[in-house]
N, C-alpha and C positions, 0 to 999 in steps of 0.2 A: 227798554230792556225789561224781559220778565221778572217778576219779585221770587219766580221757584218758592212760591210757599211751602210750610215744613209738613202739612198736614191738611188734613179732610175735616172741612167746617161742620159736618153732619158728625160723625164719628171719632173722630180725632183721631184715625188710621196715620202712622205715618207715611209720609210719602217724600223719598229721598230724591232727591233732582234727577237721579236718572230712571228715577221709577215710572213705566208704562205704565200703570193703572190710576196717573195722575189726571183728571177731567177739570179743563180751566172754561170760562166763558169771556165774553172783552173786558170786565174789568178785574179779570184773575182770580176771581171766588175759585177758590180751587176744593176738588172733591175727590175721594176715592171713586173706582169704577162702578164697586158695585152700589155706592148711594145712590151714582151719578144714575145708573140703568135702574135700578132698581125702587129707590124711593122717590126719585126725583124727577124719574121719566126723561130726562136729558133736558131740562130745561134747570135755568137757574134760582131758587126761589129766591135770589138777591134781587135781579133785577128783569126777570123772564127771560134772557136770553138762551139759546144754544150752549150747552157743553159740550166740548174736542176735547179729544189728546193734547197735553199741555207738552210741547217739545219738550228735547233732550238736550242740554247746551253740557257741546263736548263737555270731558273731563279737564282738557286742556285749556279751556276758558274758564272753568269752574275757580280757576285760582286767581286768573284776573277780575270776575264778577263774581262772586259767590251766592248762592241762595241765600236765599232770606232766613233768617231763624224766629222770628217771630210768628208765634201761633195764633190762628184763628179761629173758633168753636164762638157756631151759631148757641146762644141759649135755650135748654133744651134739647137741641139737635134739629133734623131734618122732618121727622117722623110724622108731622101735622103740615109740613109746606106742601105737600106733594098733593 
């Protein structure tokens, strides 16, 4: 199951579980949209991969599995990985 992280490793943009401008890659480095397109060219400087739209897990499941609340911020930001 997804971790729904709380935020954008580049920016610290919040990003609420049901927020569309969420960008995750396969190990969930999660980003906002416009780092994800814009500094980072849609690739992950975590691990090279692809960044997607990181689903929406109903509201109705948000109570049995909740998001993660632990925040992740690259040092520095994103600004030199791209």
């Amino acid at each position: 199951m997804l971790d729904l992280r709380p935020n954008c490793e580049c920016c610290d943009r919040a990003l609420p579980p049901n927020s569309p401008d969420a960008r995750i890659c396969t190990y969930e480095c999660t980003f906002c949209a416009t780092c994800a397109d814009q500094v980072l060219g849609g690739v992950c400087p975590n691990c090279g991969g692809n960044l997607v739209p990181r689903p929406i897990r109903p509201a109705t499941m948000l109570a049995r599995h909740p998001a993660s609340t632990t925040r992740v911020l690259k040092d520095g930001g994103c600004r030199d990985a791209a």
